[in-house]
Each structure stands twice: as C-alpha cells, then as structure tokens.
C-alpha positions, -999 to 999 in steps of 0.1 A, spaced: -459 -543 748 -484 -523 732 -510 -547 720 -521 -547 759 -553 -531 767 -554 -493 776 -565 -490 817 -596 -467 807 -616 -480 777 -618 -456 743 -580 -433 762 -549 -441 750 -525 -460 774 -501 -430 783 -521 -395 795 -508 -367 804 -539 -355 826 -543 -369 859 -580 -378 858 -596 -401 831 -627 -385 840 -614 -352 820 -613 -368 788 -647 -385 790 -663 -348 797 -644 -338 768 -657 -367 744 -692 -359 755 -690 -322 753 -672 -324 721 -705 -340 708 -730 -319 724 -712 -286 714 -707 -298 677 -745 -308 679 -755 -271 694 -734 -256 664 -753 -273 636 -781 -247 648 -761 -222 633 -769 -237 596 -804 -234 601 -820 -203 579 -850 -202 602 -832 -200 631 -811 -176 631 -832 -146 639 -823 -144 674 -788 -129 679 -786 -135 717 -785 -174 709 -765 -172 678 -739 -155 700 -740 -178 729 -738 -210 702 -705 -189 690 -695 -184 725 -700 -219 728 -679 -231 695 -646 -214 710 -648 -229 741 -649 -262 720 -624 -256 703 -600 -242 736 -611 -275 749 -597 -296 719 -567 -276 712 -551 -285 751 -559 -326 741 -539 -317 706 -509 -301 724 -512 -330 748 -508 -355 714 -485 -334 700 -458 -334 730 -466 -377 735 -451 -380 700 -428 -357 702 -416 -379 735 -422 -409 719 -445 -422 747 -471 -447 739 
C-alpha cells in the first residue's frame, strides 16, 4: 500500500494543502532564500545595512514558510496518515 508512487513527484502521498503547486514554490524558495542568506557571511559585503536588513527580512519569512510545512508533518504523524 505504500510502496505505490506519490501522485506529484518529490510530495509525499497524503498533503494537507490543497495545491501541489504550494510546495514546489516552497522547495524553490527555500533554495533561493538559503542562497540570498549566505550573503550575510560575506565580510565585504556587509557594508550596506538596507540590504543586510532586507536578506534578514527575507530569512524570517523562510523560516514562517517552513515552520507551517513542519506543523503540517507534525499533525500527519500525529494522525498516522501516510
């Protein structure tokens, strides 16, 4: 029963949002915000607050995002759903 393939490639079989499309945004935003944030460990970059602030900005919304797919986890285990 659950060694058939999941409907959407690289998602789980049972999700909790309606539209697949919402995690693949979140997949490729997670990488292009985690990417973004690395310009935070540059030395010679960091003289510009107005950018450092918006990477910040950035780096919470990430982690907002991430933190409503970890609840979503969190209750399908809790449910025992697949």
């Amino acid at each position: 029963w659950l060694n058939r393939p999941p409907k959407y490639p690289f998602l789980r079989h049972t999700l909790i949002y309606s539209r697949p499309e919402a995690y693949y945004f979140a997949i490729v935003s997670n990488f292009a915000l985690r990417a973004s944030w690395t310009y935070k460990l540059s030395p010679h970059l960091r003289h510009n607050s107005g950018t450092i602030l918006l990477v910040t900005a950035l780096e919470i919304t990430r982690r907002f995002q991430w933190s409503l797919f970890r609840v979503e986890k969190a209750y399908l285990q809790i449910t025992h759903l697949p």
